[in-house]
KOLDREN-882358 format. One line per field, with one value per atom (N, C-alpha, C): residue number from 0; residue in one letter; atom name; x, y, z. Coordinates in steps of 0.1 Angstrom, whole numbers, plus 5000, padded with zeros to 4 digits. Layout:
<recs>
pos: (NUM_...) $
code: (A_...) $
site: (CA_...) $
x: (X_...) $
y: (Y_...) $
z: (Z_...) $
</recs>
This chain:
<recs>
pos: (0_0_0_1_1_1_2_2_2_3_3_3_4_4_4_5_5_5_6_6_6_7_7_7_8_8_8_9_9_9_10_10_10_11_11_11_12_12_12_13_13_13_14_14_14_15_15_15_16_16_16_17_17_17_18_18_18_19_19_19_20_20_20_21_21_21_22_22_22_23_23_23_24_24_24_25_25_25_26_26_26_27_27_27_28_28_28_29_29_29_30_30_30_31_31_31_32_32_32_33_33_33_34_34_34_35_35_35_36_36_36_37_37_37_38_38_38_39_39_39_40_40_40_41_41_41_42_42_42_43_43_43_44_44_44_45_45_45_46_46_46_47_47_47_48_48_48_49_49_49_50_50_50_51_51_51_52_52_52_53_53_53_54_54_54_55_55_55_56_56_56_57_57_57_58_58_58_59_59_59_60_60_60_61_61_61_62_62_62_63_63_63_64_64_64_65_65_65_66_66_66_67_67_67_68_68_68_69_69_69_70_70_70_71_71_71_72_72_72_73_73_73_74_74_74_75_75_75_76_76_76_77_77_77_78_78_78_79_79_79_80_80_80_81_81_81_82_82_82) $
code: (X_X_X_X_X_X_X_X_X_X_X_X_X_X_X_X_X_X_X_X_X_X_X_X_X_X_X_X_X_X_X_X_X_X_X_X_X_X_X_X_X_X_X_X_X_X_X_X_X_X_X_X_X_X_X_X_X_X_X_X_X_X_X_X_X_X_X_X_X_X_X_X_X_X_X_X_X_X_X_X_X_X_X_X_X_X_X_X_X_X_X_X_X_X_X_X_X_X_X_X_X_X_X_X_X_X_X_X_X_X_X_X_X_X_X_X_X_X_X_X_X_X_X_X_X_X_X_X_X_X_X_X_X_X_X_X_X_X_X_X_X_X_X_X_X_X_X_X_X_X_X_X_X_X_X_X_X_X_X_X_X_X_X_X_X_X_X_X_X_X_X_X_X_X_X_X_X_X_X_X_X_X_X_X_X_X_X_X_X_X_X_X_X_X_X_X_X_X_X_X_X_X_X_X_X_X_X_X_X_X_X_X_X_X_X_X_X_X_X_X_X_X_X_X_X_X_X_X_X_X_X_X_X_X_X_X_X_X_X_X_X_X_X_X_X_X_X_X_X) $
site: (N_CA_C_N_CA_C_N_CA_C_N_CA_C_N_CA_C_N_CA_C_N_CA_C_N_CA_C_N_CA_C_N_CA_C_N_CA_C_N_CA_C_N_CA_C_N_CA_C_N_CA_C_N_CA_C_N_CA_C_N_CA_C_N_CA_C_N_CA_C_N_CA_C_N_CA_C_N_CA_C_N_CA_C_N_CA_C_N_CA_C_N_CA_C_N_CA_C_N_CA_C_N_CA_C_N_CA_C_N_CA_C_N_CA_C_N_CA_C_N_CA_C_N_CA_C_N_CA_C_N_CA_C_N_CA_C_N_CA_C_N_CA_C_N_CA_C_N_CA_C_N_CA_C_N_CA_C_N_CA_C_N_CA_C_N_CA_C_N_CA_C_N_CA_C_N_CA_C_N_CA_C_N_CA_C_N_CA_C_N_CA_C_N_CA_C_N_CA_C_N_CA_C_N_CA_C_N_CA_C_N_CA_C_N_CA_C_N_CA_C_N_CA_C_N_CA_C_N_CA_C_N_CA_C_N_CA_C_N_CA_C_N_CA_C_N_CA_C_N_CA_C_N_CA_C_N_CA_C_N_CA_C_N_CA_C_N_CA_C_N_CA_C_N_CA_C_N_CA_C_N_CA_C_N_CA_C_N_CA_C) $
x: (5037_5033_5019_5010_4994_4992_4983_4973_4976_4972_4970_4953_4952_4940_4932_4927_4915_4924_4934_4937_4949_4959_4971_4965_4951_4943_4940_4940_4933_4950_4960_4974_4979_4973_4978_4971_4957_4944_4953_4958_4964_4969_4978_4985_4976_4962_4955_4946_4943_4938_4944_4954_4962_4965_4964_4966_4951_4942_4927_4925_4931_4932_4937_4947_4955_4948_4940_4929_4937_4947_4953_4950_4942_4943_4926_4919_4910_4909_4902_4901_4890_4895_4884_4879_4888_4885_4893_4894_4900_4914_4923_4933_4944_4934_4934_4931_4944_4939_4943_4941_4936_4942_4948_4952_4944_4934_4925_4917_4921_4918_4931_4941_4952_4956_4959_4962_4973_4976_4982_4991_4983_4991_4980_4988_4981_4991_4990_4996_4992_5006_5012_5019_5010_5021_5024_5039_5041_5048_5055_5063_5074_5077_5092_5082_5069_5057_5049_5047_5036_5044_5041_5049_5036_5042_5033_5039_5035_5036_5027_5040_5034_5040_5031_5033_5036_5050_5050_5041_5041_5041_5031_5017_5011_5018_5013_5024_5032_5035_5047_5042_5054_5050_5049_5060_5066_5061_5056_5053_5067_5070_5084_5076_5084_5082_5087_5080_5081_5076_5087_5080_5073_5064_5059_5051_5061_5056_5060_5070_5073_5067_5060_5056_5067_5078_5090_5092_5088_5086_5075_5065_5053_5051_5059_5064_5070_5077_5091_5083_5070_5068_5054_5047_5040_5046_5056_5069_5068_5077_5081_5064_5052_5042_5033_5035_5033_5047_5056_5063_5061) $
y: (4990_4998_4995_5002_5002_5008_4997_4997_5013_5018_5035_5038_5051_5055_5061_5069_5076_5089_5091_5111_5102_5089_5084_5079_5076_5073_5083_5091_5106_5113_5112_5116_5112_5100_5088_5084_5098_5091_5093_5101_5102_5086_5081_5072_5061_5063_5046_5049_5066_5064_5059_5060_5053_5039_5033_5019_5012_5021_5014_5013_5027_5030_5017_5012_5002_4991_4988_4975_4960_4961_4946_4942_4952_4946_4952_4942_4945_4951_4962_4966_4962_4955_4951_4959_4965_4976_4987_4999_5014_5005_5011_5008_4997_4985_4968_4965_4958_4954_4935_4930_4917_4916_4901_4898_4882_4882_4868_4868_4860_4857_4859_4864_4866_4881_4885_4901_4901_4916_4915_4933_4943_4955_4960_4965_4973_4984_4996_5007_5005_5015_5013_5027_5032_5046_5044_5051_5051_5066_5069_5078_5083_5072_5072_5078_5073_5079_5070_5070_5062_5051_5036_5029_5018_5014_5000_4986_4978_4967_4958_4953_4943_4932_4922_4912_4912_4910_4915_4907_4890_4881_4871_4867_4857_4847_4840_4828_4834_4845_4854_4849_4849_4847_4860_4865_4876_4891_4902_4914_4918_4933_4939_4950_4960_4973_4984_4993_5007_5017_5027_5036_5049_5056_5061_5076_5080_5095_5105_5103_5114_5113_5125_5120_5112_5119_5111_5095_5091_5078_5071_5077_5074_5069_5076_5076_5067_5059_5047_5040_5036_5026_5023_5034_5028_5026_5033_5024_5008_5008_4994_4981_4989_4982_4976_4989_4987_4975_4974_4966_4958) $
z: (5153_5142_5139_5139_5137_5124_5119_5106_5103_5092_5090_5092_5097_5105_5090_5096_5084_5076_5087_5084_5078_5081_5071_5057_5061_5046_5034_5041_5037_5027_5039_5033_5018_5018_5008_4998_5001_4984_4974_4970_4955_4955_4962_4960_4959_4966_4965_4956_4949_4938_4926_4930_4916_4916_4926_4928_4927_4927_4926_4912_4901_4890_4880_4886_4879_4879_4888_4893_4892_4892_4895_4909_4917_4931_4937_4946_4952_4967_4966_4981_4992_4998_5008_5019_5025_5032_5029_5031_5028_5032_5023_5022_5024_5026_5026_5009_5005_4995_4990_4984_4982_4969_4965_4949_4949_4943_4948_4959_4969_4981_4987_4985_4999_4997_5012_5016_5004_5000_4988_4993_4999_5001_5014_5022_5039_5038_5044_5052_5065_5072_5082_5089_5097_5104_5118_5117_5132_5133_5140_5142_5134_5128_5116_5101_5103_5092_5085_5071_5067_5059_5059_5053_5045_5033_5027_5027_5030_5036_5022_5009_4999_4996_4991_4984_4970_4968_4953_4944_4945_4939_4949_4939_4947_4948_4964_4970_4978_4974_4986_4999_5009_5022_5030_5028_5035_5024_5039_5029_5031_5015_5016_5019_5028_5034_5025_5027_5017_5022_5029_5033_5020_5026_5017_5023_5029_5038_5031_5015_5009_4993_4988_4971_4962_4967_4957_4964_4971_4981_4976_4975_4969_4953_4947_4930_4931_4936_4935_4940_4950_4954_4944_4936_4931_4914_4908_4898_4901_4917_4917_4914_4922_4922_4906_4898_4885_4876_4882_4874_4874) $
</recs>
């Protein structure tokens, strides 16, 4: 599964405008984002579609996966991210 490109970036601005909106989290590169100094949320497409890959909680080790190829997918994953 590879990083998301420019056109899975482009699918998904509403959703990283709202996640930039919120500012709990830094973007280091387009759609890399950071809580501190440790990776914190990345996207991810493959063929199954677009997925987010987070850290709920600094210290986490492990990211939890969330696909996010449908708006109603998108709305639950950035719910769960705001809580």
């Amino acid at each position: 599964m590879k990083h998301a490109g420019e056109a899975a970036l482009a699918e998904l601005a509403p959703l990283l405008a709202a996640i930039r909106a919120a500012g709990a989290l830094n973007e280091k590169k387009p759609g890399i984002f950071y809580r501190g100094g440790e990776a914190a949320l990345h996207f991810h497409e493959d063929a199954d579609g677009l997925f987010a890959d987070w850290r709920a909680a600094k210290g986490d080790r492990d990211f939890i996966r969330f696909r996010v190829s449908t708006a109603a997918e998108r709305a639950a994953f950035l719910k769960a991210l705001k809580a």
